[in-house]
C-alpha positions as CSV (number, residue, x, y, z in Angstrom):
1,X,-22.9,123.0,82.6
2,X,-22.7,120.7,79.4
3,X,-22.7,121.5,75.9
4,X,-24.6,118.6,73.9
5,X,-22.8,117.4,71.0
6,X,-23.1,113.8,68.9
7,X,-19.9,112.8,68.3
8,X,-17.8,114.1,71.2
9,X,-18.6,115.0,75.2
10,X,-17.8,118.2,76.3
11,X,-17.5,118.3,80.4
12,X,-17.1,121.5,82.1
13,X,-15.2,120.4,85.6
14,X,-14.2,123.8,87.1
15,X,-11.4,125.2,85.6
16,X,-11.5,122.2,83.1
17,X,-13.1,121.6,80.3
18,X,-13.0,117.6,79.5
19,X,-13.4,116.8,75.6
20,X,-13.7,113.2,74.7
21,X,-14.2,111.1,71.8
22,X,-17.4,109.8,71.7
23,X,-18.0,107.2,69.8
24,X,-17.3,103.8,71.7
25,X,-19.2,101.6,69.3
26,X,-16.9,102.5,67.1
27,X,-13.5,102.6,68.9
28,X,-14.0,106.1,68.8
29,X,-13.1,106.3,65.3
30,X,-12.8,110.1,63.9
31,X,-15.4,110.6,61.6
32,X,-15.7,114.1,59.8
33,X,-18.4,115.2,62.0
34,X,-16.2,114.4,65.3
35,X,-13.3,116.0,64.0
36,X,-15.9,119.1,63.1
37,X,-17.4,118.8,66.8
38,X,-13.7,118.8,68.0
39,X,-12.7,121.8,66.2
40,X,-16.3,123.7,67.8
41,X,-15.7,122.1,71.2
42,X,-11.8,123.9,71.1
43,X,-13.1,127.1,69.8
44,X,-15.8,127.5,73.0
45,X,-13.1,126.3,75.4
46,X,-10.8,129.1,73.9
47,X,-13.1,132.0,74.2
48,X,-14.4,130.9,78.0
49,X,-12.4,132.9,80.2
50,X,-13.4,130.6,82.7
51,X,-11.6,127.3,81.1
52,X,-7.7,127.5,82.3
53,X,-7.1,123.7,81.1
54,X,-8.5,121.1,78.7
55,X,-8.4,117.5,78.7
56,X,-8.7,115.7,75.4
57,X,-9.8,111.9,75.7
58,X,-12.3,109.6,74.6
59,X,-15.2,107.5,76.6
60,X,-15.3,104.0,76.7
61,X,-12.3,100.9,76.4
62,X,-10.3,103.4,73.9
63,X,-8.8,106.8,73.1
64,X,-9.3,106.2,69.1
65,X,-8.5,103.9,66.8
66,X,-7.7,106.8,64.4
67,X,-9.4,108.4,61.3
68,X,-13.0,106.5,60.5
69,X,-11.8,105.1,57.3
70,X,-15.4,103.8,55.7
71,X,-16.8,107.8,56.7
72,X,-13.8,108.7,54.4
73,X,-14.6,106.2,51.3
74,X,-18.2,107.5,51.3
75,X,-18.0,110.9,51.4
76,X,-14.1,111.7,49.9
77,X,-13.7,108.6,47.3
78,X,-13.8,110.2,44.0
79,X,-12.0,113.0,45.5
80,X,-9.3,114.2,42.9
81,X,-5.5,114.9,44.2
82,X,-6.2,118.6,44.3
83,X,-9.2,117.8,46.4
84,X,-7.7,115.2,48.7
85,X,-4.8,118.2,49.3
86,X,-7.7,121.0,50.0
87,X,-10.1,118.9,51.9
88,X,-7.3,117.0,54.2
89,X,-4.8,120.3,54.8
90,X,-7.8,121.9,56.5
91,X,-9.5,118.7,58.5
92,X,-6.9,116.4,59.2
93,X,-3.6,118.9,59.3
94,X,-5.7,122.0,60.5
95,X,-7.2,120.2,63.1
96,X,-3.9,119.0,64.2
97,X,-2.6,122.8,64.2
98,X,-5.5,124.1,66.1
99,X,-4.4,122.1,69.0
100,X,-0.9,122.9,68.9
101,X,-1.8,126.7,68.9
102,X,-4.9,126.1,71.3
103,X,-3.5,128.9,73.7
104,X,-4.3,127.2,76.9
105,X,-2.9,124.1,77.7
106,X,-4.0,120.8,76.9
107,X,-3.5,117.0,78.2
108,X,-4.4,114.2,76.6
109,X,-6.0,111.4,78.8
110,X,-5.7,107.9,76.5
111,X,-6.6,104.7,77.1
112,X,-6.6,101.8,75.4
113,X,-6.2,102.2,71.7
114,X,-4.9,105.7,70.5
115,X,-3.9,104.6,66.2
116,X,-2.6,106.8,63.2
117,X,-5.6,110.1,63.5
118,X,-5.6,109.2,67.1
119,X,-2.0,109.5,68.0
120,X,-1.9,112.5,66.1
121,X,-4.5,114.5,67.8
122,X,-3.1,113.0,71.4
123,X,0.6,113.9,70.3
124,X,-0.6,117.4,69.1
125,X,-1.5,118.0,73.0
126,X,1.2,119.5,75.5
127,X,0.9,116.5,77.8
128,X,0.3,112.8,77.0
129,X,-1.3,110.7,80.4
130,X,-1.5,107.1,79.5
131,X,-3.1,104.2,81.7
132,X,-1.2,100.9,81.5
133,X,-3.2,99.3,79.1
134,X,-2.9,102.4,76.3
135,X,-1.0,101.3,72.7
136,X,0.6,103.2,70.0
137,X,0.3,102.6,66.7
138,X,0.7,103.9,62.9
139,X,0.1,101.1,60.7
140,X,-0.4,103.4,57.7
141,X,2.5,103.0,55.7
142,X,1.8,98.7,55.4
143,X,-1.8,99.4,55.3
144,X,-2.7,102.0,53.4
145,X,1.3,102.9,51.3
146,X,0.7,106.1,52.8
147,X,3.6,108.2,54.4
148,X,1.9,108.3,57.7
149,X,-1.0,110.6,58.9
150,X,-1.2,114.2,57.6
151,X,0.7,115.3,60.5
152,X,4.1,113.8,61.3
153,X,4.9,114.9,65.1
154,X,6.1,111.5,65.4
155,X,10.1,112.5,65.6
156,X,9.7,115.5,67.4
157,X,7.9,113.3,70.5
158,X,9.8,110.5,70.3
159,X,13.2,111.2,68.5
160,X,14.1,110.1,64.8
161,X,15.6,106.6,65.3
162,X,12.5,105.5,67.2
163,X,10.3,107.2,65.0
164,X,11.7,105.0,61.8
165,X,11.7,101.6,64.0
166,X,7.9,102.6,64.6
167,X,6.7,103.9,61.5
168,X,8.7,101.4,59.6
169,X,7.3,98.7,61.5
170,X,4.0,99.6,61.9
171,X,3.9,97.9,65.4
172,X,2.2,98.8,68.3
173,X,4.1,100.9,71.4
174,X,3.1,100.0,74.8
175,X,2.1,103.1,77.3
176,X,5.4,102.4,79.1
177,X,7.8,101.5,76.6
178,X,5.9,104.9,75.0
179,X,6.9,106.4,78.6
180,X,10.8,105.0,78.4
181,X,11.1,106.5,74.8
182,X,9.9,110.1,75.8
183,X,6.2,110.2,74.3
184,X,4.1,109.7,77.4
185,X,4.5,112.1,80.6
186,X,3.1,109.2,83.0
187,X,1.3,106.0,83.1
188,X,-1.1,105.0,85.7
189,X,-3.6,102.5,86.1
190,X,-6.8,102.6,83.7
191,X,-9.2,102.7,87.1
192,X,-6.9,106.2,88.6
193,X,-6.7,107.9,84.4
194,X,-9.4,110.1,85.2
195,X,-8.4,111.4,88.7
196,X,-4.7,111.5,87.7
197,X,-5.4,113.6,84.4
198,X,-7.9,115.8,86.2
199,X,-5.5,116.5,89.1
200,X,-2.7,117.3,87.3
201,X,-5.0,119.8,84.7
202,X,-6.3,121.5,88.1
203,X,-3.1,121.6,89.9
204,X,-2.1,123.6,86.0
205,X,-5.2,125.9,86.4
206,X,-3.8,126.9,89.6
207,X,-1.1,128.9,87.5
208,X,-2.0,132.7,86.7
209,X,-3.4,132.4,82.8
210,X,-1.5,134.7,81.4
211,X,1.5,133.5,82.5
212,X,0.6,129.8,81.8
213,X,-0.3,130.9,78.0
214,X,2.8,132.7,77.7
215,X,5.1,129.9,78.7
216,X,3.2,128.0,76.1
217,X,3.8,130.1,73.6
218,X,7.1,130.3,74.3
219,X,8.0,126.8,74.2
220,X,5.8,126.3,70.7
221,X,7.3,129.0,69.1
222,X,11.0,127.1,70.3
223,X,9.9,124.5,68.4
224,X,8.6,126.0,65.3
225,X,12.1,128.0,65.3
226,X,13.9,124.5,65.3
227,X,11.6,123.7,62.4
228,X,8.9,122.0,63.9
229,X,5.7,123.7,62.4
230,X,7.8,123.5,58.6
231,X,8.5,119.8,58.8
232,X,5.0,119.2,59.5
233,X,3.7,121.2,56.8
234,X,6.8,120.1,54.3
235,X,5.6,115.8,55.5
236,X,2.0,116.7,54.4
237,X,2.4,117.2,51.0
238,X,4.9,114.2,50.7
239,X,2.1,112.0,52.5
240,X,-0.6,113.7,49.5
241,X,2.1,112.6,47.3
242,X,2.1,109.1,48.8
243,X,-2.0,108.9,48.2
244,X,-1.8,109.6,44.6
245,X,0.8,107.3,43.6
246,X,0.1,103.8,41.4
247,X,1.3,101.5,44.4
248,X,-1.2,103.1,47.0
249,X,-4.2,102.2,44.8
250,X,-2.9,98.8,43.8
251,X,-2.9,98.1,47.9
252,X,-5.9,101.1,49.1
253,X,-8.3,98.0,49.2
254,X,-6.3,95.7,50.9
255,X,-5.2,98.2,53.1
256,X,-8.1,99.2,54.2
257,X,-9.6,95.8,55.2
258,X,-6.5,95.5,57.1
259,X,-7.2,98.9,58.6
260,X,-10.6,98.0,59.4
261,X,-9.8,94.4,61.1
262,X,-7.5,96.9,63.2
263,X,-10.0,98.9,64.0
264,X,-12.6,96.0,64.8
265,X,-10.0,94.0,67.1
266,X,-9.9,97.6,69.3
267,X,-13.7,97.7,69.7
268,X,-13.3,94.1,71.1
């Protein structure tokens, strides 16, 4: 069985349901209408009783090279503040929600590039597979004087210190320095990804469901008792902030040719 979509692939493998990215001409960039498709594909796995697991990755060379930042300009430019806050809490921060809470569990299978939108929808999964040629990166704050994406899980995956050194930097993490710092589950080699994600999503759907979901729920609703779900929400309205201040417009254009040369040196 496979449910057509246009922007994303939607694979049902057993017990699995495989959800990629699907837009390899374009590094898999996340365009409103793939985060939309996302958000649909997630809400079908969720009400098939027969889905236990589901694999979030994206075909081609990359996982994504984050948000699709010309899709944005169109569509969002003249956006006022207020707008911005409506239109991204819902897309960009509600989409990265709805994976959290997804019920079942959920493994991210990246290659290749997986920057700013990207790392946030792989970091929003339970489990992060990476082959050994799979980077990190959120560039935003040099590129964009932006506080990040909308969602900053970034602490809470790889601890504050290296959080700072990362986001301060803007420079790119390597699947198994990504691995040493606590961010990545395992890293294999690009040609076993596939086989290694599937066979560690079956080996999960082996588990009765309503046990597996709630263990899940457990362990989220740890975190949002340490304050995980707060911070999130608390870092989106700094990073609206950040997007409405003099010094992001005086370097938005700028910042987005060098977010665009970014995202052209990942399609290559």
């Amino acid at each position: 069985m496979t449910t057509t979509y246009t922007d994303i692939s939607y694979e049902v493998l057993g017990p699995v349901v495989r959800i990629c990215h699907n837009r390899p001409r374009n590094a898999n960039s996340e365009s409103e209408n793939l985060l939309a498709e996302l958000d649909h594909a997630l809400d079908v796995a969720k009400h098939d009783d027969s889905v236990r697991v589901v694999i979030i990755g994206g075909k081609g060379k990359h996982f994504s090279a984050g948000h699709d930042l010309m899709d944005g300009m169109e569509k969002r430019g003249d956006f006022s503040p207020e707008e911005h806050w409506l239109w991204e809490s819902e897309h960009y921060l509600g989409n990265a929600f709805r994976i959290w809470d997804f019920p079942k569990p959920t493994i991210a299978q990246v290659q290749g590039a997986c920057i700013a939108g990207g790392f946030m929808v792989a970091n929003m999964c339970d489990i992060v597979i990476a082959s050994e040629d799979a980077f990190f990166s959120d560039p935003v704050v040099h590129s964009l004087a932006a506080a990040s994406v909308e969602a900053l899980v970034h602490p809470w995956v790889m601890g504050t210190r290296k959080a700072k050194e990362f986001l301060f930097t803007g420079q790119r993490l390597g699947a198994a320095e990504a691995k040493e710092w606590g961010m990545v589950n395992h890293v294999v080699k690009l040609e076993e990804l596939e086989d290694f994600t599937l066979k560690m999503a079956n080996h999960i759907a082996l588990a009765p469901p309503i046990g597996i979901r709630m263990m899940k729920r457990s362990l989220n609703r740890s975190a949002d008792i340490m304050g995980f779900r707060n911070s999130l929400m608390a870092h989106f309205d700094t990073h609206i902030l950040s997007t409405s201040t003099k010094e992001h417009f005086e370097v938005a254009a700028a910042g987005m040719r060098a977010s665009l040369e970014t995202a052209k040196k990942a399609q290559s």
